[in-house]
C-alpha positions in Angstrom: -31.6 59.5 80.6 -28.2 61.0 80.4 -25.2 59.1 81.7 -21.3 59.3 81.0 -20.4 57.7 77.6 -17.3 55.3 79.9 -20.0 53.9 81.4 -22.4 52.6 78.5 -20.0 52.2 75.6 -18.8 49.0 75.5 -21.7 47.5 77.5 -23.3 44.4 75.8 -26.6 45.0 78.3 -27.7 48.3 80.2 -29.9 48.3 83.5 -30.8 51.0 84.8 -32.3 51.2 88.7 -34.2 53.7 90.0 -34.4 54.9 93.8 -37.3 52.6 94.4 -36.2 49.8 93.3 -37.6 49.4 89.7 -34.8 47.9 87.2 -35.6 48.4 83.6 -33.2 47.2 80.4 -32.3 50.3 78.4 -31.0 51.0 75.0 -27.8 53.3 74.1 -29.6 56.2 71.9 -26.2 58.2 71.6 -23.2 58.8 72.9 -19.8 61.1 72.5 -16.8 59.6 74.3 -14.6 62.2 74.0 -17.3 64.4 75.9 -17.9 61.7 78.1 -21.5 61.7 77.6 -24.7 59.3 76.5 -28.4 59.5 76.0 -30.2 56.2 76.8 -33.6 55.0 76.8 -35.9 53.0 78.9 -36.3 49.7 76.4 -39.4 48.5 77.7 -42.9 50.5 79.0 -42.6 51.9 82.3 -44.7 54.0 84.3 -42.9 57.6 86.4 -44.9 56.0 89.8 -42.4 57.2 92.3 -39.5 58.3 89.8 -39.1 62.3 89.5 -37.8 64.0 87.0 -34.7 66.4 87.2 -34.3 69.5 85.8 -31.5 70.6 83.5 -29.5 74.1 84.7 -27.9 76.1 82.9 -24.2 75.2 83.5 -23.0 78.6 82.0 -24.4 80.1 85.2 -21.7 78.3 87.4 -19.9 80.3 89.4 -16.5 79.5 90.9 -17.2 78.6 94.0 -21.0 77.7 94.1 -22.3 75.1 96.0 -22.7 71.9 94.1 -24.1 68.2 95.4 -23.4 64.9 93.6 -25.4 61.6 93.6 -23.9 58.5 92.9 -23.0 54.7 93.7 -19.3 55.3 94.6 -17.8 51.9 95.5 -21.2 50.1 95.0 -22.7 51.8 97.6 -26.2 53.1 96.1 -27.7 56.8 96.7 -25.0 58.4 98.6 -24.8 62.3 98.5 -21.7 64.0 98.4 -20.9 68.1 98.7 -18.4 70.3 97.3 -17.9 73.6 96.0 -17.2 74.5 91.6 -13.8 74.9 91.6 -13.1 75.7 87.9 -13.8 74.9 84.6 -12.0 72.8 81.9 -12.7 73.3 78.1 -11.1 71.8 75.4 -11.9 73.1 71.7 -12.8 70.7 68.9 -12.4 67.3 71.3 -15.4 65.5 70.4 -16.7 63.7 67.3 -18.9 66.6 66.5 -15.8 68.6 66.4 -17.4 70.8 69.1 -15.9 72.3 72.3 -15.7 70.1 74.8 -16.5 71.5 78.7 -16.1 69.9 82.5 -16.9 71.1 85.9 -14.4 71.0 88.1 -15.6 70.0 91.9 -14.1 69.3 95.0 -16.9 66.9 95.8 -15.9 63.6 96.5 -16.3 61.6 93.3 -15.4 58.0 93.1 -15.8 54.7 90.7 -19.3 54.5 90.7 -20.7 58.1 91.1 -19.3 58.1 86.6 -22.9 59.0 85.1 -24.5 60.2 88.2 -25.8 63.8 88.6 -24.0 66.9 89.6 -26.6 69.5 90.7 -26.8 73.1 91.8 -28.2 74.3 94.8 -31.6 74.7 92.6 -31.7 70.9 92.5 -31.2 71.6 88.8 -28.8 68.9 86.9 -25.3 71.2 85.9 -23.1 67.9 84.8 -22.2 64.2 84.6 -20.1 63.1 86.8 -17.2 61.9 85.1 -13.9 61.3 86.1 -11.5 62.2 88.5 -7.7 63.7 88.8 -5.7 61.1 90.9 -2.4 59.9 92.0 -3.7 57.6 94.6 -6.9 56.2 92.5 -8.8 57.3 94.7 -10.1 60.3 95.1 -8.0 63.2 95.8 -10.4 66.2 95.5 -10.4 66.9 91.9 -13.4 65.6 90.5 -14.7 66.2 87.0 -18.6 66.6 85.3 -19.6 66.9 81.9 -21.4 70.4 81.8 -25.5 69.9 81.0 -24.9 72.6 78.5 -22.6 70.4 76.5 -24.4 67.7 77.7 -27.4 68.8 75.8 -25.7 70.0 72.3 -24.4 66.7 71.6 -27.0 65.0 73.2 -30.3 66.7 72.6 -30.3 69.7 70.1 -28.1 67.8 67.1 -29.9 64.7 65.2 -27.1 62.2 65.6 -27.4 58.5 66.3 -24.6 56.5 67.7 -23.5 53.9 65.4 -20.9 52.5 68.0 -18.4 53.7 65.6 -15.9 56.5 67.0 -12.6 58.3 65.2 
C-alpha cells in the first residue's frame, strides 16, 4: 500500500482501514521523506473480500488542466471525494535520499489534514499521486494542493531494492 512518508514515519503503530470496515496493523516496508512517499504492508493475513485494487497511471501523461479526483479523510471525515483540475507540476532535482528527482502534482482539489496519503486519480480511475501537502497562508486550504507523482512514487518505492532503516540524511 502506498501512503505519504509524513504520515507513517514517526508512527510507533500503523492501522490501516479499508472502505468496509476491516482494520488491519501494517508494517513500514519503506519510505523517502523528502519525496513524501511510503510503501507499507498488511502485517497480518487478510483476505481482498470487498477491497479492490487500484491501478497505477502513468503520471507523465498529466496534462495541465486534466481532470483529477482525490479521496481522503480530511478533517476526520472518512471517504469524501473531492475534484479539481492538474494545475502544474513541481520538480526538484536530487531532493531525496536516493539522490533522485523529486516530482508533485499540483491540484486545485481541495486537499486538507487528513486526505496526506490518500489517492489522487485520473479520470481512468488510475492512481497519478499521493496526496501530500498543501500551499497555505490560512492552514487551511487555499487551492494549492500537492501529490507525489505515481511515477516517482514507484522508483523509490517499487523498482529500487531499498529498505527503510528509519534512518534519514
Amino acid at each position: 500500500i502506498w501512503t505519504a512518508s509524513h504520515v507513517v514515519h514517526n508512527a510507533e503503530r500503523v492501522l490501516v482501514k479499508f472502505t468496509d470496515g476491516d482494520v488491519y496493523e501494517a508494517d513500514v516496508l519503506s519510505s523517502s521523506p523528502m519525496a513524501d512517499v511510503a510503501l507499507i504492508k498488511i502485517a497480518t493475513a487478510f483476505t481482498l473480500d470487498r477491497k479492490h485494487i487500484a491501478t497505477i497511471g502513468n503520471s507523465d501523461d498529466l496534462k495541465t488542466g486534466e481532470d483529477i479526483f482525490v479521496i481522503g479523510a480530511p478533517l476526520g471525515i472518512e471517504q469524501t471525494l473531492s475534484r479539481g483540475i492538474v494545475s502544474g507540476r513541481m520538480t526538484q532535482d536530487g531532493l531525496n535520499d536516493s539522490f533522485l528527482p523529486v516530482e508533485f502534482i499540483q491540484t486545485d482539489a481541495s486537499i486538507n489534514t487528513g486526505n496526506s496519503g490518500g489517492p489522487m486519480f485520473n479520470m481512468k480511475g488510475e492512481v497519478i499521486a499521493i496526496s501530500s501537502f498543501i500551499m497555505s497562508q490560512s492552514g487551511g486550504f487555499d487551492g494549492i494542493g500537492y501529490g507525489a507523482s505515481s511515477n516517482v512514487a514507484k522508483t523509490i518505492l517499487m523498482d529500487q531494492s531499498k529498505l527503510w532503516s528509519g534512518m534519514e540524511f
